[in-house]
N, C-alpha and C positions, 0 to 999 in steps of 0.2 A: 680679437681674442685668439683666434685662431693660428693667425700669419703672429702673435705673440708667441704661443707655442712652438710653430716651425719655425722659429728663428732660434729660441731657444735649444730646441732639439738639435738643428744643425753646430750651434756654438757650442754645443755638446758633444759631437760627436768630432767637428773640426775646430775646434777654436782652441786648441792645447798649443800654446808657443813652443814646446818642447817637441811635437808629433808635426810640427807643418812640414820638415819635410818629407813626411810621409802622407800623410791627409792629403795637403792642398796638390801635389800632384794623383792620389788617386780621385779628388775631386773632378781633377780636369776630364781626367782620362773617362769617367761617367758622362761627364757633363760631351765629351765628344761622341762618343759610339751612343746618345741621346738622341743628337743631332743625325747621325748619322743611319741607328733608326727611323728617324723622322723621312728623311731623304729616300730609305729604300723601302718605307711603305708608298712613298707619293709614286715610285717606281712600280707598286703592284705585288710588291714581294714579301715574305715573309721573314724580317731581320732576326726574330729566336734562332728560326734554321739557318740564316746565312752565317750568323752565330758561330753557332754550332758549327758549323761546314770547314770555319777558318780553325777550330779547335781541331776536328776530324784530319783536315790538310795539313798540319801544325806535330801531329803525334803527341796531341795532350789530348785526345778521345779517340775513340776506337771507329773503324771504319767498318762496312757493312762483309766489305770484301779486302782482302791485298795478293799482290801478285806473290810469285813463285820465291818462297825463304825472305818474305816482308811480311812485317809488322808492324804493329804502334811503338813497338821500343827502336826499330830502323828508323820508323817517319821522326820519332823525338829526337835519336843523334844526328838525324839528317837537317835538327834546327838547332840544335848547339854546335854543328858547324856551320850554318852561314849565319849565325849569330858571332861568331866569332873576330872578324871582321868587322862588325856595328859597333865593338865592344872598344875596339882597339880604333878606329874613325871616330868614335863618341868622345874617347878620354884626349881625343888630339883638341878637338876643338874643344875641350872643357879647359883644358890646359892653357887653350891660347887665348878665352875670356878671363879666367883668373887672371890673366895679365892685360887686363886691358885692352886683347887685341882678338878680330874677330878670322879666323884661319877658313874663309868657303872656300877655300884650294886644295880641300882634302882630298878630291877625287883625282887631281892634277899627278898631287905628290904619292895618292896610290898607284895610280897608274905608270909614274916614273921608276918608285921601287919595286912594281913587280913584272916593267920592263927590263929593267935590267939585270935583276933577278932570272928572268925565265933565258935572256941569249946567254949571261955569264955562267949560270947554273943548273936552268933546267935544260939546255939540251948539249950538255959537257959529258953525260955520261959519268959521272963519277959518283962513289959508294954510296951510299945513305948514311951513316954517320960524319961523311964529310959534307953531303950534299945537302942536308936539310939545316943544318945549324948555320953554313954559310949563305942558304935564301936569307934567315933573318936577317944575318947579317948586314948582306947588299942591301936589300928590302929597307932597314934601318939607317945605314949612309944614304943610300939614294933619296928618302924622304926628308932627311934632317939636310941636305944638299939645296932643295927648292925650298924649305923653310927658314932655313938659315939666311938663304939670297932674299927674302920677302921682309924678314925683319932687318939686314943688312941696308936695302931699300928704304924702307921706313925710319930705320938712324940715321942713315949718312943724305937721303935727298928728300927725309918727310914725304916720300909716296905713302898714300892709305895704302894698308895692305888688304884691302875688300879689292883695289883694283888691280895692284900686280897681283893678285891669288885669281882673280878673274883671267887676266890675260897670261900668265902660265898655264891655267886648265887651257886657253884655246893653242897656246902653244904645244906644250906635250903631246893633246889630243891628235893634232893635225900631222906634227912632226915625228910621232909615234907611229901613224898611220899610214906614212910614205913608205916609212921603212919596214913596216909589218907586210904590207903588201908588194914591195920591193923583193924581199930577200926572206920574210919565215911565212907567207902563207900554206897554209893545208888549204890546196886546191877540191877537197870535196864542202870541209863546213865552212871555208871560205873566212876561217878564224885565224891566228897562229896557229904552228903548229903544236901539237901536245905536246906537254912537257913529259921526261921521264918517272917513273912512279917510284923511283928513287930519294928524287930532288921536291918530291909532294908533300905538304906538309899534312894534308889527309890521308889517312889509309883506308884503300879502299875496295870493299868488298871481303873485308876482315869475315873468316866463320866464326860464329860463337852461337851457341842455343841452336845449333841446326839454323840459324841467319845469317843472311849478309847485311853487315854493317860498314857505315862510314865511320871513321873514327877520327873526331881534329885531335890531332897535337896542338895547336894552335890554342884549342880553348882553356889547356890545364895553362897556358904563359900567359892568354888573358887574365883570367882570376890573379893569378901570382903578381901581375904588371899593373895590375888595379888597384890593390892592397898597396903592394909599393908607393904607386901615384898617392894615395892618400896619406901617407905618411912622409912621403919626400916634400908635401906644401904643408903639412903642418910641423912638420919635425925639423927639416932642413933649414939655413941660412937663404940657401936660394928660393928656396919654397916660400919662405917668409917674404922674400925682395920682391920675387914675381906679386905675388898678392898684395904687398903695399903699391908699386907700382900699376897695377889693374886698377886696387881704390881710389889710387889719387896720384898722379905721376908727379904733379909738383911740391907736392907734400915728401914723397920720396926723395925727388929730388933732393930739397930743405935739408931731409936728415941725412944726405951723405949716399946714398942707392944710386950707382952709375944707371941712370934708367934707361939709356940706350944700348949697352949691354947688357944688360936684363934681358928689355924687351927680345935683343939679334937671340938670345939665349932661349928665352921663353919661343918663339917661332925654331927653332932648331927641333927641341923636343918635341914640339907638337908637329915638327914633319917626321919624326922619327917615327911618333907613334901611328901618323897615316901612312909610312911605309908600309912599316908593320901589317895595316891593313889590306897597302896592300898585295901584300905576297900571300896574307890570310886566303886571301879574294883570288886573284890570280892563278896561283899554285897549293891553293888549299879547298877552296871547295869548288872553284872553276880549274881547268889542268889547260887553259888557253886564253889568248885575249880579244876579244872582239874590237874590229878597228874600226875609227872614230866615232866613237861610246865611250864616255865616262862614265862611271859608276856612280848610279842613283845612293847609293849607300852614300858617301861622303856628303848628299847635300839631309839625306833622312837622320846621317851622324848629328845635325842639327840638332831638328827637334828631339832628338834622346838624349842630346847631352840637357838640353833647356827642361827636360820632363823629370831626368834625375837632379835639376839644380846642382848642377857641374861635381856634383858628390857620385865617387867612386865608385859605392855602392846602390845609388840612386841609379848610376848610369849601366850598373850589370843588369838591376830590372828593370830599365827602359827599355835597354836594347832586346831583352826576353820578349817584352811588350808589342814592341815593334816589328820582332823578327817574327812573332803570330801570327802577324797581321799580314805581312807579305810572304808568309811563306806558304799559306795558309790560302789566299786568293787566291788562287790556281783550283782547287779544289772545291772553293765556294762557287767560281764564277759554272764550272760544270754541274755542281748539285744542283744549289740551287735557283742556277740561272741569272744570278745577280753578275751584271758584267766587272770583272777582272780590275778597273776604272776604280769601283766601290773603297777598295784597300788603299788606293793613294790618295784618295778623300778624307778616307780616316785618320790616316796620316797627316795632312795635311792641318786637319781641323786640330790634333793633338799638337802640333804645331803653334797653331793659331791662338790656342789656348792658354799653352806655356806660356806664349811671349808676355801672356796679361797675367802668370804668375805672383808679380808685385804686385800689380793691383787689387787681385783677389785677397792678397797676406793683409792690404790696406783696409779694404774693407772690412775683411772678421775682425781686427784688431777694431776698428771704428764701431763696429757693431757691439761690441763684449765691451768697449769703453761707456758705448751709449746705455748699455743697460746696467753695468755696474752704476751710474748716474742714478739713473731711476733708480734703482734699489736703495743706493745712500740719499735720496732725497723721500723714497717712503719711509724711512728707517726716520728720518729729522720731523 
């Protein structure tokens, strides 16, 4: 009787076909930080405060103390710019599952467009009105450059693009890395060298209210590039090709859809948009490049794009979601002692969860099937 009413109550509050995409991913995301709970009491610790702590480090709660012209309004733009980045890597690979195709070379093709971003533009010295519209630019060819080649790949010799997007990341990574240490190292942080705060696409140390703020530019073109993507796959011709071709490529085929241009097309835009990322990353909320390190962001792009259900606006609060989480563990791991580790568990397990998305849709639909049943056979 009991486990009758919590089923009920649940297909009450998740079982609206119209709200799954909103439900069945905040379902997960409980059902993770659950588990994850679970995990850092067997630890000793107290997950309310570690909680809290990732809110506190995040600038969506107030800290006890902040340093000198900081506050919770600095800590909060300080995560709507490295969320901006998550934003622009999310919608890449949401872009390249709508087609059928799975893009984990996000970090490769970040790393290519805000390589050559930072030698062509950020240490050129040139204006800020010329210099920051031209990062996107390169940042944008550079990335649609490696994705373009991946789906090129994929048309003309049938390579899975899970493997050439594997072996680019170790390419880039490596051959990136020669040359950064070769010819732009800064011999103290042993990074590249800083780019000019010209060519940045953050500003930084903005006064306002008696503070300094970080400011992205970057994130007013996410929101804008977001909207767009959602309207260019439902509105567009090509928008419509890509997504038949993802459903069913033979079926495309049938109707007349070149699917191997599609596909080279559909991998274009989704390196353009992890350029995008990353020059976000690069020369927006980092001003250098760490060599041989890829960016954990383009494989976290992952699970944000699979949490928002590759929807546009799914994917700006995943990426909000996830950019808590890691922004925030820095903070947690000092408060409350919980080590640093905790956040890419959480991560992880949101992940883990996503990928059983269908499943979970399978099930409440099977469950609301099975009781509408009983009801029409009380009713007889």
């Amino acid at each position: 009787m009991i486990r009758a009413k919590m089923n009920k109550a649940f297909l009450k509050i998740f079982g609206k076909e119209e709200w799954y995409l909103v439900t069945i991913p905040v379902f997960l995301i409980l059902l993770s930080f659950i588990v994850a709970a679970i995990i850092i009491i067997f630890l000793g610790k107290n997950p309310f405060l570690a909680f809290y702590n990732l809110l506190q480090g995040s600038g969506l709660a107030p800290k006890p103390a902040y340093g000198g012209h900081k506050s919770m309004l600095t800590d909060f733009l300080s995560l709507l710019n490295y969320m901006t980045p998550m934003i622009f890597a999310s919608l890449s690979v949401a872009i390249a599952l709508k087609g059928g195709l799975f893009n984990i070379g996000v970090s490769g093709q970040m790393l290519f467009g805000g390589f050559f971003a930072t030698i062509l533009v950020g240490y050129s010295g040139l204006d800020w009105a010329i210099a920051k519209p031209l990062v996107l630019i390169v940042g944008i060819i550079g990335g649609a450059i490696i994705g373009g080649l991946i789906g090129l790949l994929k048309h003309k010799f049938n390579i899975n693009e899970v493997v050439s997007s594997i072996m680019f990341n170790y390419i880039i990574q490596y051959v990136f890395s020669f040359f950064i240490h070769g010819y732009y190292i800064d011999p103290v942080s042993r990074q590249s060298k800083y780019i000019s705060d010209a060519s940045r696409l953050t500003l930084v140390n903005v006064q306002m209210f008696n503070l300094k703020m970080d400011l992205s530019i970057g994130f007013i073109i996410a929101i804008i590039l977001a909207i767009a993507v959602k309207v260019f796959l439902d509105k567009s011709r090509l928008g419509f090709e890509i997504k038949a071709v993802g459903a069913n490529h033979k079926g495309a085929n049938y109707a007349g859809i070149n699917v191997g241009r599609t596909r080279v097309l559909t991998m274009l835009i989704s390196g353009a948009f992890a350029g995008l990322a990353g020059v976000t990353y690069y020369l927006g909320y980092f001003a250098s490049i760490q060599p041989r390190v890829l960016p954990s962001m383009g494989f976290d792009a992952i699970a944000v794009a699979l949490l928002g259900n590759l929807h546009s606006y799914g994917i700006i609060a995943a990426s909000f979601i996830i950019s808590i989480i890691d922004k925030g563990s820095t903070y947690m791991s000092s408060k409350a002692g919980v080590r640093q580790e905790i956040a890419s568990v959480i991560t992880a397990l949101i992940l883990l969860f996503s990928a059983c998305s269908v499943y979970v849709q399978h099930k409440i639909q099977s469950k609301k099937d099975n009781l509408e049943y009983k009801a029409r056979k009380e009713i007889k």
